[in-house]
Structure formats: structure tokens, C-alpha cells
N, C-alpha and C positions, 0 to 999 in steps of 0.2 A: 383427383387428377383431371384435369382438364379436357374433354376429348376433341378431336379434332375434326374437320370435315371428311379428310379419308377414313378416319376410323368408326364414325359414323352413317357413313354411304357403306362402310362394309359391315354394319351390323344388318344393313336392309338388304343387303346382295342378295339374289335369285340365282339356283342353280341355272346354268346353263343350259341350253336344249338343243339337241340335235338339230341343225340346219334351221333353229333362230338365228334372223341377224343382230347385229351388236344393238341395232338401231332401239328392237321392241325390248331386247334386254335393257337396255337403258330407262325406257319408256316404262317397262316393268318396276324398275327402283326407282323415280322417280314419283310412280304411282303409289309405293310403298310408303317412300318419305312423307309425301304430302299425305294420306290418309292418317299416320301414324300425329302427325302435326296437328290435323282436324279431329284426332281424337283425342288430343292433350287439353288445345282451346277450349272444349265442350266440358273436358273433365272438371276443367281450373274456371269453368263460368258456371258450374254446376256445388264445386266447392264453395267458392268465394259465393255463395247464396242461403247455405245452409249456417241457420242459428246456432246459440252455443250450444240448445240441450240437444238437438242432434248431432253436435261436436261432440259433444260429452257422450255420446252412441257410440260412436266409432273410436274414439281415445284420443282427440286431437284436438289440439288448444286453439284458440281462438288468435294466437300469434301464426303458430305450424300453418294453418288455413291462410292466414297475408302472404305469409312469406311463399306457399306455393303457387297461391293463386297469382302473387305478383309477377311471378316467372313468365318471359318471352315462352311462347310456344315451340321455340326448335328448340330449348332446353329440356333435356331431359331429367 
């Protein structure tokens, strides 16, 4: 199932804080998303690097690796 931008922006929500404004809580998941974003990039340039015998390490085919590695980074 597909997810959406709101149900996505609510996986990264931040509790609220006493007498934050909306402003830094925005700033707060915004922070979240992009981090979560530049940790994906890193992962899927770090997979799509590694040969088959350290594919064959971990259990993942040499196709599993394209097809992740080829994923946009806001997909999760």
C-alpha cells in the first residue's frame, strides 16, 4: 500500500513541548525527514557497491541489491 505524504510526515512527528512554537516543531520533522533521507541515499550507495560474495554474506541476490539500490531516496 502505497504511503502518502501525510502518513509519512506522521511517522517522523515529534512529541510536542511545552511552550515550543509550531514553527521549531515543524523545523524539528523536517530535520527528521531529511536526515532519515540522507541515511537511506548513503545506505543504497553503499549497497549498490558491494560485490556478489559479500551479497552472498548478507543473503541478497545481486538483482534484491538493483532493485534497492535503484529506489529514489524518499522511498522507503
Amino acid at each position: 500500500m502505497p504511503r502518502t505524504t501525510e502518513t509519512a510526515l506522521a511517522t517522523f512527528s515529534l512529541p510536542a513541548r511545552a511552550g515550543q512554537p509550531a514553527i521549531s516543531r515543524l523545523l524539528n520533522v523536517f530535520t527528521a525527514v531529511f536526515g532519515r533521507w540522507d541515511e537511506r541515499r548513503n545506505s543504497r550507495r553503499a549497497l549498490a557497491r558491494l560485490d556478489v560474495h559479500m551479497l552472498r554474506d548478507i543473503g541478497l541476490s545481486a538483482t534484491a541489491r538493483d532493485d534497492e539500490s535503484a529506489k529514489p531516496f524518499w522511498r522507503g
